[in-house]
Every structure is written in C-alpha cells, then in structure tokens.
C-alpha positions in Angstrom: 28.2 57.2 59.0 30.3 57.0 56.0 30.3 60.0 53.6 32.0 57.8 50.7 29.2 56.3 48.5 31.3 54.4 46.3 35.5 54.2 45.4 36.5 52.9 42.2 40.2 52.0 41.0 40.7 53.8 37.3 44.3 53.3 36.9 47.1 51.6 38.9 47.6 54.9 41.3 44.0 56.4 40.7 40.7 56.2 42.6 37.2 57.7 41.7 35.2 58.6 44.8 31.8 59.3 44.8 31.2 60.9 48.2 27.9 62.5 49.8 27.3 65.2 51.6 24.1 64.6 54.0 20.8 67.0 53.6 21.2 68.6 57.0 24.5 70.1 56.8 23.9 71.2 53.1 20.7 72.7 54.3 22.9 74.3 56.8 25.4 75.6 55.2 23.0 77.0 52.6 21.6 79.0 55.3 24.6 80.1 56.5 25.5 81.6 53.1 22.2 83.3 52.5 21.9 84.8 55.3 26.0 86.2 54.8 24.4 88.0 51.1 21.5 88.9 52.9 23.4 91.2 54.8 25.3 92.6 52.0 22.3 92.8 49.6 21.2 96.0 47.7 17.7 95.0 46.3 15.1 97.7 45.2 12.9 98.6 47.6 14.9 97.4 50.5 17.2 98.8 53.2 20.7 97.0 53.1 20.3 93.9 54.9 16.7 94.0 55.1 15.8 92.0 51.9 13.4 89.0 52.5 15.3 85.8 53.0 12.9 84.2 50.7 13.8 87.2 48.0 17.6 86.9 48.7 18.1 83.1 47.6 16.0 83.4 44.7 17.6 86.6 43.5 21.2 85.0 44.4 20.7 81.5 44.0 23.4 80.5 41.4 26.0 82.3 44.1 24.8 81.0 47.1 24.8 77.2 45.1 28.3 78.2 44.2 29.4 79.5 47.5 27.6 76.5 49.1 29.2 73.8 47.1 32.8 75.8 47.1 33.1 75.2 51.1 31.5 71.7 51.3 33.3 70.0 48.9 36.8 70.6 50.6 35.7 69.7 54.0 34.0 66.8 53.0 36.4 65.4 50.9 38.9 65.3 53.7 36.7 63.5 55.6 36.9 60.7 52.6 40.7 60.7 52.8 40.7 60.3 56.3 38.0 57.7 56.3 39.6 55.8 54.1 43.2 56.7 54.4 44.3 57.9 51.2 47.6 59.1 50.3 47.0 61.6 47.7 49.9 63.3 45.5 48.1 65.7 44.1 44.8 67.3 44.9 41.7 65.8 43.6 40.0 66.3 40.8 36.3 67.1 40.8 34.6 65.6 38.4 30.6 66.0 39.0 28.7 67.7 41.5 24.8 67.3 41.7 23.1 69.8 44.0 19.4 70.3 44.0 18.1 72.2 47.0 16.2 69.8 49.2 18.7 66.8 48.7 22.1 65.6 49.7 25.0 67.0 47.6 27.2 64.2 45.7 30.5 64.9 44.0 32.8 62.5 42.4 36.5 63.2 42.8 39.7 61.9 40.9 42.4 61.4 43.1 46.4 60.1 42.4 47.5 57.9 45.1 51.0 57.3 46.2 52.0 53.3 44.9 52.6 50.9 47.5 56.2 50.7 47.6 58.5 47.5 48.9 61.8 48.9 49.4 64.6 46.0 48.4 68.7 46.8 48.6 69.5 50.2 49.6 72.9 49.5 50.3 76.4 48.4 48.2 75.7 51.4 44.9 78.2 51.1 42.3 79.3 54.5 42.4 81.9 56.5 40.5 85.7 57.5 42.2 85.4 60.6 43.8 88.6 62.5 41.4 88.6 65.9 43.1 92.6 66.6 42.8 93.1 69.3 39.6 96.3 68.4 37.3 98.9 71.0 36.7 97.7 71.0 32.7 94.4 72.2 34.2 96.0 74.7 36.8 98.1 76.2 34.0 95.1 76.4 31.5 93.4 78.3 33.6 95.6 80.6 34.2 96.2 80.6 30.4 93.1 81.6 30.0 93.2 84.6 32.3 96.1 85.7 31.0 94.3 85.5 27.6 91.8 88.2 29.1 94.1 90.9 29.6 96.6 89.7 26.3 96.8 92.0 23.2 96.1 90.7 19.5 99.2 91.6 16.9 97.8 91.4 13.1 100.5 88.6 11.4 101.2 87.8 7.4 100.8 84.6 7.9 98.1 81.6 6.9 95.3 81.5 9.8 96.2 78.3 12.2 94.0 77.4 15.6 93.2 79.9 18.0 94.0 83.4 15.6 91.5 85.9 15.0 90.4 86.4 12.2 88.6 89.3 10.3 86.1 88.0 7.4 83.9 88.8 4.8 81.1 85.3 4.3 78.6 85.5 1.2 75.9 83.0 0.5 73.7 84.3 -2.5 72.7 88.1 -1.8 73.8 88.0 1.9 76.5 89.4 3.0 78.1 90.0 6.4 81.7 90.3 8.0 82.7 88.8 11.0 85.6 88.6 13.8 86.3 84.8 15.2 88.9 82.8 17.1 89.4 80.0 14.8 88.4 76.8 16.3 86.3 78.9 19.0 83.1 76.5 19.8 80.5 78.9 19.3 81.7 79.4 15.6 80.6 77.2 12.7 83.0 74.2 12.3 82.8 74.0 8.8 83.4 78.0 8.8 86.7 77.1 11.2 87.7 74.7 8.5 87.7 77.1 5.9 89.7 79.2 7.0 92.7 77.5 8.6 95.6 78.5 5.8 94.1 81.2 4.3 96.2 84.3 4.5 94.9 87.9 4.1 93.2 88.3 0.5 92.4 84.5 -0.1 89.1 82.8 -0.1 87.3 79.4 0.6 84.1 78.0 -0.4 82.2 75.5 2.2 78.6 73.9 2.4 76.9 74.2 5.7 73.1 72.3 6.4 70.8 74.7 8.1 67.2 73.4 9.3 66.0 70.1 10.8 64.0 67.5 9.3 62.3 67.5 6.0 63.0 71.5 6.0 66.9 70.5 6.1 68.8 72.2 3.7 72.5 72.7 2.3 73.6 76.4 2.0 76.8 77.7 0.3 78.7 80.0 1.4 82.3 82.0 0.4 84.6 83.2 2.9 87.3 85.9 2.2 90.0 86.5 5.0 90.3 89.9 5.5 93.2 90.2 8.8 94.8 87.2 10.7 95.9 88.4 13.9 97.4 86.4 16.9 97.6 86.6 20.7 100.6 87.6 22.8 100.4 86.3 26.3 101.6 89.0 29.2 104.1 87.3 31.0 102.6 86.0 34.6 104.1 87.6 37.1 103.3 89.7 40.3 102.4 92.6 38.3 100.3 90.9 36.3 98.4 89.0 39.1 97.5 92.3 40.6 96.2 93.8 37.2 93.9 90.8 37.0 93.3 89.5 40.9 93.2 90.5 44.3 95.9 88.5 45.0 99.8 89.7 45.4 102.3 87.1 44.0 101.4 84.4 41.4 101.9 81.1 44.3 98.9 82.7 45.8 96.7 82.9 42.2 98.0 79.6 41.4 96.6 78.3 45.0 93.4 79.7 44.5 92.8 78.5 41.3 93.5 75.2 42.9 90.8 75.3 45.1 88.2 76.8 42.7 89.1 74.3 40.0 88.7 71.4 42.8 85.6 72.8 44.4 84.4 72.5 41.1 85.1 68.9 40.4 83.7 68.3 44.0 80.7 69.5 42.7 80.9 67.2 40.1 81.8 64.2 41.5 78.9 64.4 44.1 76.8 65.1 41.0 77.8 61.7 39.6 77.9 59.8 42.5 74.3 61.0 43.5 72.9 60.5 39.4 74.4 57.0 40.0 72.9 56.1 43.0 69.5 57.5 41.7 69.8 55.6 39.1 70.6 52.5 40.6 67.8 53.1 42.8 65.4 53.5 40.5 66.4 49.9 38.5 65.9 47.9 42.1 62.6 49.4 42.3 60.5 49.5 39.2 57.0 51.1 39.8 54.2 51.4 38.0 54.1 55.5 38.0 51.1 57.8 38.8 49.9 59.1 35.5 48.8 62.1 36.4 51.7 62.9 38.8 54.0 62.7 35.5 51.7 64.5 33.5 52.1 67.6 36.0 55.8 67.0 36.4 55.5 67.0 32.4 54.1 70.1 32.0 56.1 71.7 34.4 59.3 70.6 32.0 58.1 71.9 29.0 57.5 75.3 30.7 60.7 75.7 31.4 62.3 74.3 28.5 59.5 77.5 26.6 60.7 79.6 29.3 64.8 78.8 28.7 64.3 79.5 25.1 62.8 83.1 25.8 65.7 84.0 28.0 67.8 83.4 25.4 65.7 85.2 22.7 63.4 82.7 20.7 60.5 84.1 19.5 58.2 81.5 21.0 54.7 82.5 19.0 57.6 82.9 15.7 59.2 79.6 16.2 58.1 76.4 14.4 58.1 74.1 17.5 56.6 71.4 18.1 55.9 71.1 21.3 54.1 67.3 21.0 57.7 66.4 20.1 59.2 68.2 22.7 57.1 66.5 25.4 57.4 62.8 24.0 61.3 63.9 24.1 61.1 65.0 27.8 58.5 62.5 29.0 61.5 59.9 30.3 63.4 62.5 32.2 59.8 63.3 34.0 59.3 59.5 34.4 62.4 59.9 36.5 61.6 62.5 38.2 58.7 61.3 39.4 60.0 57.5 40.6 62.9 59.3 42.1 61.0 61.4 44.2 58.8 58.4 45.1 61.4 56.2 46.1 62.8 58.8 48.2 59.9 60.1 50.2 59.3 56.1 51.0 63.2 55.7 52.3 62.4 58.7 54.3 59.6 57.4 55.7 60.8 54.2 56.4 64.4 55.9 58.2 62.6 58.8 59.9 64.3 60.9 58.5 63.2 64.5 58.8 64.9 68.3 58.4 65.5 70.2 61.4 63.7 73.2 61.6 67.2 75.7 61.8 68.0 74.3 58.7 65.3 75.5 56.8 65.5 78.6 58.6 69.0 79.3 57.1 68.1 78.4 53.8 65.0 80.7 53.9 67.7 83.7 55.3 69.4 82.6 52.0 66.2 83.6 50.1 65.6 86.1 51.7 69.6 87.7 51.3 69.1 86.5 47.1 65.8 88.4 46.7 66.7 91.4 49.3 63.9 90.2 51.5 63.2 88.8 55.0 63.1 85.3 56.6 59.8 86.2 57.3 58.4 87.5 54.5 59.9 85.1 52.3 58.5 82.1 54.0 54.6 83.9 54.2 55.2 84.1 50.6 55.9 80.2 50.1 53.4 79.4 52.5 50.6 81.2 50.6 51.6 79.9 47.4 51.8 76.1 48.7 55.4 75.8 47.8 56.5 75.9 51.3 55.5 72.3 52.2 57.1 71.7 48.9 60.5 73.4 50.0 60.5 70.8 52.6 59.8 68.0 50.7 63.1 69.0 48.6 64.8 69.4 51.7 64.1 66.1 53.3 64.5 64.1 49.5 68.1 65.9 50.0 68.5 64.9 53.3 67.6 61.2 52.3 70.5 61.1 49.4 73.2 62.5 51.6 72.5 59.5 54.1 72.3 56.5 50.6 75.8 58.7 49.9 76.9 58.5 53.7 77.2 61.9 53.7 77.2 63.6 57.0 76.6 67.4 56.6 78.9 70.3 58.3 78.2 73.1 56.0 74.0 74.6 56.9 75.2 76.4 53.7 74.5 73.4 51.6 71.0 73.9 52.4 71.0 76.8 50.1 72.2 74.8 47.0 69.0 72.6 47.2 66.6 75.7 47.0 65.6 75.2 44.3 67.0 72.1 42.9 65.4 68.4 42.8 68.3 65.6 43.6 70.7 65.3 40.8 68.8 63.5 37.3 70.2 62.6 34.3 
C-alpha cells in the first residue's frame, strides 16, 4: 500500500508530498512511547513506574505527540523516497503534520530533487598552456626580496624615489598621526605614495583622498610633511649570507630551491586555471535549470564566511554598516556556480563509475587528524556524527572526477589532503 497520498511539482527541482502514515502503526508507536514515560514517570501518589497508563498520556500527551511524530516522520518519509525513487539534495522540509489520536498521521514534506541531467561533450576543453618554468627575473627577485629581509636602511639627503622609507607626519583637519612607509608599498595609499616621491626631509605636499562608498563617499584632505628618507642597502649574496638566512650552504643550492618553490607554485596555478576552465566550459555545455533551494543553502553558507573572513581580520560586524542584501545579490552567481558545478560532476561520476578508494580517504583523514593533533579515528567519528563525512566524500569523488576531464592520473595520496576542505577550483 502506498504511504504517498499525493506528489505535487512546485518548482523545476521541487516536489510537495503529502504522505500518510496508517492508524495502526501510529497507534503503535503511540503506545510504545507511553509506555517508555510510564516507566520514568514521577506522578503524585504513584510509585515510579506505576502511574496509570490512562493517567500518563493525558498528563504527557503534548510529549508523547511529539515523540510520536519525531520517529514516524523519518521512517516514513523514507519509505516515500524509496517508493517513488526520489533523488533528494537536501533533506525535506516538513511543512504540516496533522495528528489527532485515533486517526492516520499526514505530513507534507518539501523536498529538492537532483535535475535530470543529459551529459553532451565532455571531451576537447579549451584549456590554458601549462607555463610552470620560473624566469631568472623571477629567481633573482626572490632572492631580492630575501635579501631585503636581513638588509639595513641608511637615512639619505636626498628627494624620496620608489621603494625608500620614509618617516611622515599626515594632517587632515584636527587629526594628526606620523607614519613609516616604503614608497610605492601596495598596502599604502597611492595618492599618499604620490605625494611624497621628491620631497626631501622638511618639505610638504597636499593630496585629496575619497573615503566611503556610495552616497556616503567623500573627499578628504590631507598634508604630508616628510620627516626622514632613508634607503636600503642590500648584503651582498653570498655563502655567508645564505646561511644567515637559510638552511642551505652555498648560494647554487638557495638559488635551486627557490627554483622549485617558485615552480611548485606556478604548478599550482596552472592546474588552478586549467581546472576553472574546464569547469567553466562545462558548465556552458550544460545549462540547467538549478535547485532553488540547493543555492539558497550554498548561499548562505557564502555569506557566513565572507561575515566570518571579515572578523578574522577585525571588522566589527554588529559596528559595520553592511549590507548584507547586497552582499548576497553580489555572491549569488558564484553560488550559482557552485551549485551546477557540483551537479555536473556528481552526474559524470555517475555515469564513469567513478568512486574513491577507501585508503585514500584514510590518508587524508590521518592528514586531519596530524593538522588538529588528533586521531584517524576520532577525527572520522567526529565527521560522521556531524554529517560531513559523507560530504568529505562527495568532495573527494567531485576531485577525483576533474582530475580524469584533466587526464590527470594521480601518484601523490598527498593530494588528497589539499581537497580537505576545498570544492573544485571556481572562479
């Protein structure tokens, strides 16, 4: 007998069943459950446990209805999806329950479906050279810039040029503040950089800078005195040097291994480019018509850590004058993508079998484990009660699935670890 009463189609991915529960077993179960607080019930008058049965389910009823409906609904609504072979995303949704002792129970759940997906072209991606070689300019600028770590700053009478520090006093109104900079440093004001290329010691500048967004957008002034232009004198780079500043003994053995940092660093970023291009690609072969609920989660979840990236670096979020229906509508494409990415990827998996081998997962949970000075073990009871274990996998096998678009073949269990806690590569 079927339990579904009725299924209605809301939206292009959404369903609304209205599903019953028979009399009998919600009879039964109702018994079960009053006879579980009849054991534990104190009631005047009474010995623990010996209540009448009559007395415990009037004087608990609201708990026992709660309790009652609280294990039915589950089980029966897995009895709809299997009946009629749904393929939720998320879980459902309960939208009514009507329970009157004496009566079948009826609940109507919401549920997001996966979308029926036709995979077209998966081969032939237009993707980006794979440029992994590091120049000599970008050898010897990193090892500029280490030698820039260690270097000492002599003060010079000279005008202020690119890449001096510089000691300043700024003034707008009744502020006032002073200030060390390397001129031309990207973390400093531009228009302060400006200002003061050419001024010696003693001189001053004037320059206009716009603070605010929008219609609070202003244009503050501000002087600038120079107070001390100093510039840098590199240590020569030799042996002595390169064991001040490394573990290494000559310099051909720094100048190797910044080589192959700087190139596993632009391997990392060609993969990244090649994989956002194949994504991409992927995603304009095979428009869908998205799960709205599915990227209103994965919405959310954006905006939480976009709020939770602007604490770490010290916003006062209840201070702050965000708008965060802005911030959504800004973000609400990159979830978009998110979502038809993951879509299109679990489908190719599907359709190529493709699944994660067991040890694999196991090294990248002994990864956790080593990050968060835990065990295997522990680690993975911790997923699996939190429901982000199945997820982990999910991750794991959408990774797998890119690295076989790419052609990839794996020899490194270590990559697992980079895919912890990362979705494939969006824009």
């Amino acid at each position: 007998m079927s339990v579904v009463v009725s299924i209605e189609e809301t939206g292009p991915c959404r369903r609304e069943l209205k599903i019953e529960v028979p009399q009998p077993a919600v009879e039964a179960e109702a018994e079960r459950v009053t006879a579980e607080y009849r054991k534990r019930a104190n009631l005047p008058g009474f010995r623990k446990g010996k209540a009448p049965k009559a007395l415990v389910a009037k004087r608990f009823a609201a708990e026992i209805q709660e309790d009652v409906v609280e294990r039915l609904v589950p089980r029966y609504w897995h009895q709809a999806e299997a009946e009629k072979e749904l393929q939720p995303i998320l879980p459902p949704q309960l939208k009514l329950v009507d329970y009157e002792p004496g009566h079948p129970m009826t609940f109507v759940a919401v549920v997001e479906l996966r979308p029926e997906i036709e995979l077209g072209d998966l081969e032939d991606f237009d993707l980006p050279s794979a440029v992994t070689e590091p120049t000599e300019e970008e050898i010897e600028r990193h090892l500029t810039e280490m030698r820039r770590r260690v270097a000492d700053w002599k003060e010079v009478e000279r005008p202020a040029a690119q890449g001096d520090l510089v000691r300043v006093k700024i003034v707008s109104g009744d502020d006032e503040d002073e200030l060390s900079f390397e001129v031309g440093e990207p973390r400093v004001w531009e228009e302060l950089s400006v200002s003061v290329q050419g001024l010696e010691a003693g001189q001053k500048a004037s320059f206009e800078r716009t603070v605010g967004e929008g219609d609070e957008a202003e244009k503050k002034s501000y002087t600038v005195e120079v107070q001390k232009v100093e510039e840098i004198e590199l240590p020569e780079l030799d042996a002595e040097l390169v064991q001040k500043i490394s573990r290494f003994e000559t310099v051909e053995e720094l100048r190797g291994a910044v080589a192959e940092g700087i190139r596993g660093n632009l391997e990392k970023q060609a993969r990244r480019s090649r994989e956002q291009a194949l994504l991409r690609q992927l995603r304009e072969r095979h428009p869908l018509q998205l799960p709205e609920g599915v990227v209103d989660n994965e919405l959310e979840s954006q905006v939480r850590e976009y709020a939770h990236e602007l604490g770490h670096q010290g916003v006062d979020l209840e201070k702050a004058d965000i708008d965060w229906g802005q911030v959504g509508e800004q973000l609400r494409p990159r979830a978009e993508a998110a979502v038809h990415t993951r879509l299109l990827l679990d489908a190719i998996a599907d359709e190529r079998e493709i699944e994660v081998p067991e040890e694999n997962l196991e090294a990248l949970l002994a990864e956790l484990a080593r990050s968060r000075d835990s065990t295997p073990l522990a680690v993975r009871r911790e997923l699996d009660r939190s429901g982000r274990l199945a997820s982990l996998r999910q991750d794991l096998r959408r990774q797998e699935t890119v690295r076989e678009l790419l052609g990839e073949r794996r020899t490194d269990v270590q990559s697992e670890a980079d895919a912890a806690s990362d979705e494939p590569a969006e824009e």
